[in-house]
Backbone bond lengths (Angstrom), bond angles and torsions (degrees), N, CA, C in turn:
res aa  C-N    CA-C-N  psi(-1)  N-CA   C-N-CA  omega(-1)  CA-C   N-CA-C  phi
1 X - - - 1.439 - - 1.532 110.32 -
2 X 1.481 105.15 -48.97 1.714 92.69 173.83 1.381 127.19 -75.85
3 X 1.212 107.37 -15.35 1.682 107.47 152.77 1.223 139.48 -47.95
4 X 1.198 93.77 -59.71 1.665 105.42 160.41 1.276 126.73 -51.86
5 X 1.407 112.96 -46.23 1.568 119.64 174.20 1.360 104.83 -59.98
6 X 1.262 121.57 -38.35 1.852 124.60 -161.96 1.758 88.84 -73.10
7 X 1.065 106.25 -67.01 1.725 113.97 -176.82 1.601 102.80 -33.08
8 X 1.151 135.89 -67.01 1.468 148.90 171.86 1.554 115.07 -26.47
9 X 1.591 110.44 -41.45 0.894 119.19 -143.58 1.923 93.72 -80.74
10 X 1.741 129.58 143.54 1.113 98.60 163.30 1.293 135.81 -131.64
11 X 1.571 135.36 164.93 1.582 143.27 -154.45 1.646 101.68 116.55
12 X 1.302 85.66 -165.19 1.906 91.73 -159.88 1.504 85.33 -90.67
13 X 1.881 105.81 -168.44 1.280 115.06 -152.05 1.627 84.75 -78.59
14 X 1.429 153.65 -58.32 1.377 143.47 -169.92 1.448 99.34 -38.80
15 X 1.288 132.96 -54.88 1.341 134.95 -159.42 1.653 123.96 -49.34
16 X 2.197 74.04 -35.88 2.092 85.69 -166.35 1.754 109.34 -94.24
17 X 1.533 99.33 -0.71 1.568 111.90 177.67 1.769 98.30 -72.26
18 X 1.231 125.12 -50.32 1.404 164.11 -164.80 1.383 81.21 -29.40
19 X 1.632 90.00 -81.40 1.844 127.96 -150.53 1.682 91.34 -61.88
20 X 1.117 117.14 -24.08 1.935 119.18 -160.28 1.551 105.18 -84.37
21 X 1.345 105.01 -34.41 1.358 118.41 -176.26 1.608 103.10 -81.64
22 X 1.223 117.33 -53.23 1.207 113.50 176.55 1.638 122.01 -55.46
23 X 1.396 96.01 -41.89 1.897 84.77 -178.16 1.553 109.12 -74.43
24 X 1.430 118.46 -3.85 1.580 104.35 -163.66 1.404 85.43 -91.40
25 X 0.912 113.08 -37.14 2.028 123.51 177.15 1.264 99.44 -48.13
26 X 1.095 136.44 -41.49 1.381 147.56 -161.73 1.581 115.06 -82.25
27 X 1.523 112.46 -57.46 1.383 127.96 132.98 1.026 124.90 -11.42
28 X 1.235 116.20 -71.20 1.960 108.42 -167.09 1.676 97.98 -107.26
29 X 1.556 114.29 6.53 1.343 91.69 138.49 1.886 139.19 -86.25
30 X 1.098 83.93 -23.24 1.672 102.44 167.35 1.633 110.89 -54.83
31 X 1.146 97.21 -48.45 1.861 114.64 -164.08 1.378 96.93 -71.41
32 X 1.404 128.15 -53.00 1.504 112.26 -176.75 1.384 148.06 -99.05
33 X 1.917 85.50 14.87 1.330 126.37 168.69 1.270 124.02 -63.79
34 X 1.726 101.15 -54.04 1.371 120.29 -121.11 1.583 111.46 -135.90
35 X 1.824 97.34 -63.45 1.109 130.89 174.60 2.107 111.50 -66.84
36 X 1.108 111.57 -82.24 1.376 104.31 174.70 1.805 120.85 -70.96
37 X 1.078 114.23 7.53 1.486 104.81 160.06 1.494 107.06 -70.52
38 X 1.220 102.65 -58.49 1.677 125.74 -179.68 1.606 114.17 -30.49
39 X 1.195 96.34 -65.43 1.650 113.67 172.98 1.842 118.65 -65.96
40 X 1.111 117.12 -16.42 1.664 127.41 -175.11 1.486 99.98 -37.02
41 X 1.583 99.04 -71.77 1.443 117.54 -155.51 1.682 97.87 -45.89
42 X 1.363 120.14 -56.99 1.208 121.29 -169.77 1.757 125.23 -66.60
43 X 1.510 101.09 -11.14 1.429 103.92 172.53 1.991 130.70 -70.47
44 X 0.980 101.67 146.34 1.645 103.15 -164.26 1.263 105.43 -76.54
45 X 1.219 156.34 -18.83 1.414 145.62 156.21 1.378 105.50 -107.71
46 X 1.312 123.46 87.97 1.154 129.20 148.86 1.387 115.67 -135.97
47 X 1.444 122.01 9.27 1.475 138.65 153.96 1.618 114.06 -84.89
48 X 1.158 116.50 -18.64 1.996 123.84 175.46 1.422 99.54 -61.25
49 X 1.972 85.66 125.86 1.327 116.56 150.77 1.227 119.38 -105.42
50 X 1.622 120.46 -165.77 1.101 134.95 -176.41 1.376 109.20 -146.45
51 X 1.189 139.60 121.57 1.363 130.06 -148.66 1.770 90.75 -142.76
């Protein structure tokens, strides 16, 4: 799968490093925006204390 995506991708090999870095940047900015706020409430230790 990431082959394919890399192949897809276009400019020379610096270009497609570029674009790879950027979308994963892009990615886990989405994700810790967006994505795991969303999901919090429903996670099973987020009521843990420490007593």
């Amino acid at each position: 799968m990431y082959a394919w995506f890399y192949r897809h991708l276009p400019g020379p090999h610096w270009v497609r490093i570029l674009i790879c870095l950027g979308l994963f940047a892009l990615a886990v900015f989405v994700l810790f925006n967006w994505v795991f706020p969303l999901i919090a409430p429903y996670m099973p230790f987020n009521g843990a204390t420490v007593e």
